[in-house]
ZATOR-400256 format. One record per atom (N, C-alpha, C): x, y, z. Coordinates in steps of 0.001 Angstrom, whole numbers, padded with zeros to 6 digits, always signed. Layout:
BEGIN
XYZ
...
END
This chain:
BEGIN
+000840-001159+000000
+000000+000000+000000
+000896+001236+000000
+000558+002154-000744
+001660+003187-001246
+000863+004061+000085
+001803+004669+001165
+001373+006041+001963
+001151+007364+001027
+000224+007806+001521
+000201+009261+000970
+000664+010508+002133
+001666+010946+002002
+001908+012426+002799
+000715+013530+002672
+000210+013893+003718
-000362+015385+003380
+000346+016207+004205
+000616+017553+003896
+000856+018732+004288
-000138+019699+004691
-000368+020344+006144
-001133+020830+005926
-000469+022373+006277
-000531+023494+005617
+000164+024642+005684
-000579+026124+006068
-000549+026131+007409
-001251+027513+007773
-000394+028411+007865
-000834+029658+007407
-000130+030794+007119
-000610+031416+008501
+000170+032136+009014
+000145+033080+010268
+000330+034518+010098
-000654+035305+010020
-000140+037224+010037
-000349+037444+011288
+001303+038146+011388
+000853+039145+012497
+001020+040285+012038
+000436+041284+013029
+000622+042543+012413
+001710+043495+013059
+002540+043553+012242
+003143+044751+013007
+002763+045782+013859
+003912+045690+014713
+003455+047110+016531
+003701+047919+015090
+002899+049174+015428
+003000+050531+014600
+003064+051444+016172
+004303+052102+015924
+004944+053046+016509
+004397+054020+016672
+003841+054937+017947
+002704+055896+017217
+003448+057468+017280
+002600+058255+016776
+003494+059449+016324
+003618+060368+017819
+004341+060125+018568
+005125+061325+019494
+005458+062522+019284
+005359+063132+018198
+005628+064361+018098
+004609+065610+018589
+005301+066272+019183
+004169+067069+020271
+004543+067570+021342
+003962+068470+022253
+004124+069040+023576
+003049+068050+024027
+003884+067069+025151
+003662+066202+026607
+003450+067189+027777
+002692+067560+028694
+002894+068247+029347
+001959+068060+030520
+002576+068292+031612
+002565+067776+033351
+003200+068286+034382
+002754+067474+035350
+003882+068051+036182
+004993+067307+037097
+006086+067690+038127
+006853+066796+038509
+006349+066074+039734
+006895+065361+039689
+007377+065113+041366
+008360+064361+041639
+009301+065155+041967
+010231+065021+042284
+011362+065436+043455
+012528+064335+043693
+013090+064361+045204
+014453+064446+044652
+015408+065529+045228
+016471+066141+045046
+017336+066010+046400
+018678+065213+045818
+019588+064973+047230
+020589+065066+046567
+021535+066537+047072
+022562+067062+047052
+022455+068565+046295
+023254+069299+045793
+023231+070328+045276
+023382+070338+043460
+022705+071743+043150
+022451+071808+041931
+021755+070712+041082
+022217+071274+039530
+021663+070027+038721
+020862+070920+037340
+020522+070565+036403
+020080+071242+035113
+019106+072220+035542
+017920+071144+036045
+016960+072260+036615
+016398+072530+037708
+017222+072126+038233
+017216+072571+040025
+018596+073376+040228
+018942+074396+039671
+020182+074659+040184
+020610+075441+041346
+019407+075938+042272
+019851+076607+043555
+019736+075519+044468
+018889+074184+044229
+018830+073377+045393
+020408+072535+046115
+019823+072872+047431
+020797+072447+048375
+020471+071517+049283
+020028+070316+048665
+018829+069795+049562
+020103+068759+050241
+020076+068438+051314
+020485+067091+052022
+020694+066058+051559
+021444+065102+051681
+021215+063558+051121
+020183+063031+052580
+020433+063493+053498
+019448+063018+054722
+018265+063725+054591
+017989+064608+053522
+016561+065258+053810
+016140+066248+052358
+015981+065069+051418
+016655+065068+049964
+015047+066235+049794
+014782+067529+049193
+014385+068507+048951
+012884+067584+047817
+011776+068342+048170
+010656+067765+046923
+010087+068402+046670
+009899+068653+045495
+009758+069901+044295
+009038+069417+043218
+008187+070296+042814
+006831+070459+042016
+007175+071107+041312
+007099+070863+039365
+007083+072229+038880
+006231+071801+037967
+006104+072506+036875
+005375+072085+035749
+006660+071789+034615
+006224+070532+034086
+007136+070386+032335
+006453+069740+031398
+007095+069999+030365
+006670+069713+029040
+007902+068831+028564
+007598+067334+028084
+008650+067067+026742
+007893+067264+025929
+008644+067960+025176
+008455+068433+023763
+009477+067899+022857
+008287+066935+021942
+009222+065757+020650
+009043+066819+019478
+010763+066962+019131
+009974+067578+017738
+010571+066760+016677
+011247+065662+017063
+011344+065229+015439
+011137+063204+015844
+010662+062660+015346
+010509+060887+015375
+010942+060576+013535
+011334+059649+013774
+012049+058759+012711
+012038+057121+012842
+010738+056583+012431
+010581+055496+013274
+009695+055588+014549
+010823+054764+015337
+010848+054183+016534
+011468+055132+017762
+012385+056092+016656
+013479+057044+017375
+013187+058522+016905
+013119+059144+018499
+012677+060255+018185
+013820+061027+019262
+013606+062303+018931
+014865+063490+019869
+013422+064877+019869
+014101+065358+021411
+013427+066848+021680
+013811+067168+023014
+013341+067686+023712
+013802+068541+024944
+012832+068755+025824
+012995+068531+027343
+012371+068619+028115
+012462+070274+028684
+010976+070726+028808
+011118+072081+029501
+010525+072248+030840
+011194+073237+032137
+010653+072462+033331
+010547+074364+033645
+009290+074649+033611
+008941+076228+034150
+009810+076426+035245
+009997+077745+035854
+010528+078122+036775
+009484+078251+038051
+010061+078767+039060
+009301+078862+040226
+010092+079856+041069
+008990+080102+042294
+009826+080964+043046
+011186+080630+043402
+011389+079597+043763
+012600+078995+044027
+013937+079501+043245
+013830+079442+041845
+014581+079020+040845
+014375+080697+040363
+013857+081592+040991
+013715+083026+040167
+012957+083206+038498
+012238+082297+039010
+011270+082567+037741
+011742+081752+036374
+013181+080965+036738
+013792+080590+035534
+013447+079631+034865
+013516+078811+033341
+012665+078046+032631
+013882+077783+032378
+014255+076429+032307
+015395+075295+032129
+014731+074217+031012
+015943+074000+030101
+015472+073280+028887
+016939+071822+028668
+016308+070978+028439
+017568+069807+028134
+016951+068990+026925
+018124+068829+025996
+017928+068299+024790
+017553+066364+025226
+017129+065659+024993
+017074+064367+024764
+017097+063638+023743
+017218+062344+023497
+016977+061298+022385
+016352+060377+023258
+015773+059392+022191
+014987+058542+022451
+014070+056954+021731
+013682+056312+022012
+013363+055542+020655
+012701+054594+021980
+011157+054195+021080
+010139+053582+021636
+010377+052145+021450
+009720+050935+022332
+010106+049243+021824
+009164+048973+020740
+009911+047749+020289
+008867+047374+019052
+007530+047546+018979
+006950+047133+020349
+005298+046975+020754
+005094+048250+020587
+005523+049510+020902
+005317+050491+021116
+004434+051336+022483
+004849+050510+022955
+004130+050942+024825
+005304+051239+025453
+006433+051327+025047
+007898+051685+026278
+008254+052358+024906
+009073+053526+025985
+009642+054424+025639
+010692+054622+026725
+012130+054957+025973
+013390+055025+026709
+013812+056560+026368
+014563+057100+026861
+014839+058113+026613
+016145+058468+027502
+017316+059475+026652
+018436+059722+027698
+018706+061356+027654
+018892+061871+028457
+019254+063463+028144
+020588+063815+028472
+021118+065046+028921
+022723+065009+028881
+023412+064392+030139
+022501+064132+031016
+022706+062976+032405
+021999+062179+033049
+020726+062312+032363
+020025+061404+033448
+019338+060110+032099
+018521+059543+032847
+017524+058594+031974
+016058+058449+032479
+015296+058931+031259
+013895+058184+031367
+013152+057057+030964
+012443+056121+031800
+011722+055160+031192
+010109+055176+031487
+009747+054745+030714
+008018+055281+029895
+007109+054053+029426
+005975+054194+030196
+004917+053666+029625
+004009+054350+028715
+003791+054112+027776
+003061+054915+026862
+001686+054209+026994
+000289+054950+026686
-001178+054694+026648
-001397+055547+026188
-002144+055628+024739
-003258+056683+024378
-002365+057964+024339
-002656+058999+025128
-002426+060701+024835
-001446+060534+026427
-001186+059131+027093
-000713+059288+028128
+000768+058688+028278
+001971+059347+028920
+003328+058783+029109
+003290+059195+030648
+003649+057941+031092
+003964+058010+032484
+005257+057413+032800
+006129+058513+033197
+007394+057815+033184
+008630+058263+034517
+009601+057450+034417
+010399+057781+036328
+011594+058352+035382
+012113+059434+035854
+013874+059970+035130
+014317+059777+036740
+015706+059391+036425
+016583+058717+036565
+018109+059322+036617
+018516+059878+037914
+019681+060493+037433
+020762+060430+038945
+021987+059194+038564
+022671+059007+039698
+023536+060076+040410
+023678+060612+041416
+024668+061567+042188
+025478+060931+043012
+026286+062256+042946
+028026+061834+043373
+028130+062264+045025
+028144+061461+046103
+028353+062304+047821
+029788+062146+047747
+030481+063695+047947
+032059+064174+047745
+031697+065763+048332
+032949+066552+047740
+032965+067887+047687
+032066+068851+047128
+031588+068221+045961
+030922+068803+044989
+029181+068344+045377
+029556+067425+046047
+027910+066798+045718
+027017+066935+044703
+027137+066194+043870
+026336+066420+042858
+025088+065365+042927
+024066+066266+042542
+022593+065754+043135
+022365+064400+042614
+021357+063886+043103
+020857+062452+042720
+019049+062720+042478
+018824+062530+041650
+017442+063199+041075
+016673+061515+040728
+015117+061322+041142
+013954+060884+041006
+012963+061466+040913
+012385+061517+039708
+010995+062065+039502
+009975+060980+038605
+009233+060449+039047
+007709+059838+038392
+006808+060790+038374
+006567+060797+037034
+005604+062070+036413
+004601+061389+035802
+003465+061600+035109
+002210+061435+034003
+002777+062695+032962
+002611+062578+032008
+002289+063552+031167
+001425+063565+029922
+000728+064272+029460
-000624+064228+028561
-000073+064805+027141
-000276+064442+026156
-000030+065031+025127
-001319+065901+024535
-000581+067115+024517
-001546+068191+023939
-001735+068201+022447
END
């Protein structure tokens, strides 16, 4: 008796994560805890490492260019009484995961990581400090931010 082979061949689509367009003013506010002195945009704080300073301001990332997956823009963090009214700006890069729900991001010292939803990024920056002479601050902030 001659066997007969069958093959049976299912095709599988998936669909590609589509990356969604980030370009835009994000905008929120901080919260954030400051231990040691200075820093981009905290630069009068003198907060303690024993009694690390927590500070509210309002910011915006603002994406202005995506390519892909990878996008660059600058975070802007209003001033306050504190800070003399001053508005502090830092360039970033960045590039979202395949799925497109995380978003990484690095600026000229620290790092952010991001959940993305809808019109919403909720994300912790990330920035290690030095206890010495200089003390240079150690910065945590978990924010929301909304895209306008």
């Amino acid at each position: 008796m001659k066997g007969i082979l069958l093959c049976n061949v299912m095709t599988i689509s998936v669909a590609a994560a589509q990356t969604p367009d980030m370009k835009g003013d994000w905008i929120g506010r901080t919260n954030t805890l400051i231990a040691g002195a200075g820093g981009a945009h905290w630069p009068d704080s003198k907060a303690a490492w024993e009694k690390p300073l927590r500070a509210q301001r309002d910011i915006t990332l603002r994406i202005v260019g995506q390519d892909g997956r990878r996008l660059r823009g600058e975070s802007i963090i209003a001033g306050d009484e504190a800070s003399g009214g001053r508005v502090t700006t830092e360039p970033f890069i960045g590039t979202a995961s395949k799925a497109g729900d995380k978003v990484m991001m690095a600026d000229t010292d620290g790092y952010f990581v991001e959940d993305l939803s809808d019109t919403t990024l909720a994300y912790c920056y990330l920035l290690a400090g030095v206890r010495q002479a200089n003390d240079e601050p150690a910065i945590i902030s978990c924010n929301d931010v909304t895209k306008r």
